[in-house]
C-alpha positions in Angstrom: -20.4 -11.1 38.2 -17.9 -12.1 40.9 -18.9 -15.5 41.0 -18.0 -15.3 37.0 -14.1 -13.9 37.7 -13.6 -16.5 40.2 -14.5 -18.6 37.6 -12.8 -17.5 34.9 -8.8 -17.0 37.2 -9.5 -20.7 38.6 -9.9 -21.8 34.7 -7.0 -19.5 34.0 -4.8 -21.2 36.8 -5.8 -24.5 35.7 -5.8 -24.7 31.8 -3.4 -21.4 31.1 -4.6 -19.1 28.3 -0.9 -19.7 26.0 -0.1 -18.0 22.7 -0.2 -20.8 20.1 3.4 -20.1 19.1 5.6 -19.5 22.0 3.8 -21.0 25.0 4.1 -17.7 26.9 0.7 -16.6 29.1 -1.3 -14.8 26.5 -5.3 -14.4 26.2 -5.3 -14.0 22.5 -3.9 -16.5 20.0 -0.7 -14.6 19.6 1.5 -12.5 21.9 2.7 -9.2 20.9 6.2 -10.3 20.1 5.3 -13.0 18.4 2.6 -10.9 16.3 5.3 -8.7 15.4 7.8 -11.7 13.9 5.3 -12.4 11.6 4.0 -9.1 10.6 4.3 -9.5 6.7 7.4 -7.6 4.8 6.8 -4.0 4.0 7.1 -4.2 -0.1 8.5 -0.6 -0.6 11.4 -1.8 0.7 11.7 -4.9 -1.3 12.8 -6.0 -4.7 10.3 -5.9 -6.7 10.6 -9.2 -8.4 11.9 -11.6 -6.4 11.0 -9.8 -3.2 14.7 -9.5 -1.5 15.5 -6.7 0.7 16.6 -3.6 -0.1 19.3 -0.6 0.8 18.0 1.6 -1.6 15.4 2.9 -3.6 16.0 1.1 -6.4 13.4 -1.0 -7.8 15.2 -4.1 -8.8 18.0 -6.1 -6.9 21.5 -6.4 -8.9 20.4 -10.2 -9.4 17.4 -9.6 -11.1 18.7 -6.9 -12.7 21.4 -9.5 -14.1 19.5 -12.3 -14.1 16.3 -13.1 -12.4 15.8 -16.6 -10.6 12.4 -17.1 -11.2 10.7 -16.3 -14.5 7.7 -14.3 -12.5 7.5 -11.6 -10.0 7.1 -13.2 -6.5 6.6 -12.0 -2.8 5.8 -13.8 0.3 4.5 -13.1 3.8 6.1 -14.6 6.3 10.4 -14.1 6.4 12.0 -16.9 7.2 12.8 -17.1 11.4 11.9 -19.9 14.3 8.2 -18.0 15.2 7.4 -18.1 11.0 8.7 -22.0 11.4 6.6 -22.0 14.0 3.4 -20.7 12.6 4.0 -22.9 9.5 3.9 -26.2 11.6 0.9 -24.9 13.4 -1.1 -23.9 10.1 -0.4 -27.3 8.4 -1.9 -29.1 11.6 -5.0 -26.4 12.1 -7.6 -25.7 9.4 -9.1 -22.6 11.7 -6.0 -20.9 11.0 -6.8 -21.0 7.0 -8.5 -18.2 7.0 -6.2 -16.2 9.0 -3.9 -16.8 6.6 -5.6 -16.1 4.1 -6.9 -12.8 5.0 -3.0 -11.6 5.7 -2.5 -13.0 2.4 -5.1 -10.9 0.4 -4.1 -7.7 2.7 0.3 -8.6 1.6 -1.4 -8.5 -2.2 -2.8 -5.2 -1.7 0.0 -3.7 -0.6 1.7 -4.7 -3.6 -0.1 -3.3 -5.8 -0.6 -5.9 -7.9 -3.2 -5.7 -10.9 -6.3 -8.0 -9.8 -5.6 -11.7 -11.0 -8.1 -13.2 -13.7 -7.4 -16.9 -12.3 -6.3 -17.6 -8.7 -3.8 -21.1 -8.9 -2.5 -23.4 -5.8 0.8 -24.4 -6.6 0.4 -27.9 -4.8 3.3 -29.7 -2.8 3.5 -33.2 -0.7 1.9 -32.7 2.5 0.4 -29.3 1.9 -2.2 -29.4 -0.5 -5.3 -29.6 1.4 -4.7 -26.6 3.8 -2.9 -24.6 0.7 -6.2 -25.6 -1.0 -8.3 -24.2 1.5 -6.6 -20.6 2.0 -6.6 -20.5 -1.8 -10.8 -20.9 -2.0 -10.8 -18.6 1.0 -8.3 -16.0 -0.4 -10.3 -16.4 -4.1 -13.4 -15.6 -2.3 -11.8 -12.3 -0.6 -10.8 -11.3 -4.2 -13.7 -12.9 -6.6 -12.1 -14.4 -8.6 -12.2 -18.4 -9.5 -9.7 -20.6 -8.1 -8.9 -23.5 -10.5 -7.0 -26.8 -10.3 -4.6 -26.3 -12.6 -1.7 -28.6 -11.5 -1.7 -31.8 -9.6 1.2 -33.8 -8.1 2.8 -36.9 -10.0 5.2 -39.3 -7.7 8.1 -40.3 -9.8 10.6 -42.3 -7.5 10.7 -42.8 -3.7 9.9 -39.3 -1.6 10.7 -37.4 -5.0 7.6 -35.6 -6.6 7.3 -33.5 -10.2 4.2 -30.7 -10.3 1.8 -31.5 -13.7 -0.4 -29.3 -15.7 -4.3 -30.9 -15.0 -5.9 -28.3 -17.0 -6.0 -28.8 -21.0 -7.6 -25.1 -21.6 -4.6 -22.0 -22.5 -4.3 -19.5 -20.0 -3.8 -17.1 -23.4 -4.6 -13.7 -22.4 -5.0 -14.5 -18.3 -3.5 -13.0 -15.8 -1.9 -15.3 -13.1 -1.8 -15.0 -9.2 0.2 -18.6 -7.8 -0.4 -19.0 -4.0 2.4 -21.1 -2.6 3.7 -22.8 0.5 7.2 -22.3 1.0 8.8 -20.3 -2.1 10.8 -23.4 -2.9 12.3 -21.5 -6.3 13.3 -25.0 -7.7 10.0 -26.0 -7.1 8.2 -23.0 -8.4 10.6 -23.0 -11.8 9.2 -26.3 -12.5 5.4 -24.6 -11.8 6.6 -21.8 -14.3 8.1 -24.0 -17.0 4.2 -25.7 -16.8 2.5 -23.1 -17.5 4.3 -21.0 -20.2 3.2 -23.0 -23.1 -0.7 -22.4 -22.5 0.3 -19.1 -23.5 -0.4 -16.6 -19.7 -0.2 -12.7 -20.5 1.5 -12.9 -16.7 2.2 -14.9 -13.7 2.7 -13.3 -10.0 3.3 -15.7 -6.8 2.7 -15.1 -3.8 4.3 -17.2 -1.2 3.4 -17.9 2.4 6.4 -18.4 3.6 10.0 -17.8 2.3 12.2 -20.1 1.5 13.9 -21.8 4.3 17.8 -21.4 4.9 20.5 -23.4 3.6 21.9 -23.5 7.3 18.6 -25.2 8.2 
């Protein structure tokens, strides 16, 4: 047993147990502070449509209530701050940390209370398809219900790409849960505007991260 703690301080002196985020000595993944930056936003105090925060009880923000940016109801988990920007570089480069995210995902969904999805959709973007892929079969499994490929990326000019409807079927009648990167709303407009005509009875999203700053 002593032999074993020797063993286990000289590797801890040599190779450094560090949280993943902010380099500090940690023996778990994360360090407390870092655990709390990206605890997900509590949606009671939230707008309920596009997710801003809230002084009040009310349940829409004066934008939506004048006019809404996105077309859909859409929340996210992570704000956006340099441990989120952080975690979002490390889950692009890490497929272990899929289901992580995919678990706080699912557990962000249930506390907003949102009616159980009859399709689950990856909204896909350049770089990030394959790991928003794989938290989307991970989080469809949590839920059980089908993830399908309904849209798939088209490249129109030099670094500039437009989202597609793949799918031929109508949504007519389905209900709708969009898992997305980054909450680009431009982005997520276009990912809207494709699916309207097959006819959903609703569309959520559900965002990892928000949308970054226009200072950044």
């Amino acid at each position: 047993m002593l032999k074993n703690q020797i063993i286990s301080s000289w590797l801890d002196l040599l190779f450094p147990p560090l949280c993943a985020l902010c380099k500090q000595r940690e023996k778990n993944l994360l360090c407390s502070d870092c655990q709390e930056w990206l605890s997900p936003p509590d949606p009671k105090i939230r707008c309920r449509h596009c997710f801003a925060e809230m002084e009040s009880s009310a349940p829409l923000c004066n934008r939506c209530i004048r006019s809404p940016q996105l077309a859909a109801p859409r929340a996210y988990l992570f704000e956006d701050s340099p441990v989120a920007n952080a975690w979002r570089a490390l889950l692009l480069q890490d497929e272990a940390l899929a289901q992580i995210a995919a678990s706080l995902l699912v557990f962000q969904w249930g506390r907003l209370e949102w009616p159980l999805p009859d399709r689950i959709v990856v909204v896909p973007a350049p770089g990030k398809t394959g790991q928003l892929r794989t938290i989307g079969e991970s989080a469809a499994a949590f839920l059980g219900k089908p993830l399908t490929r309904e849209f798939c990326l088209q490249w129109v000019s030099f670094f500039e790409w437009r989202l597609q409807r793949s799918q031929e079927d109508l949504l007519e009648g389905l209900s709708l849960l969009l898992i997305d990167f980054e909450g680009n709303a431009n982005w997520l407009s276009q990912a809207l505007s494709e699916l309207w005509p097959a006819y959903p009875k609703e569309v959520r999203i559900l965002s990892l991260f928000a949308e970054k700053s226009e200072e950044e």
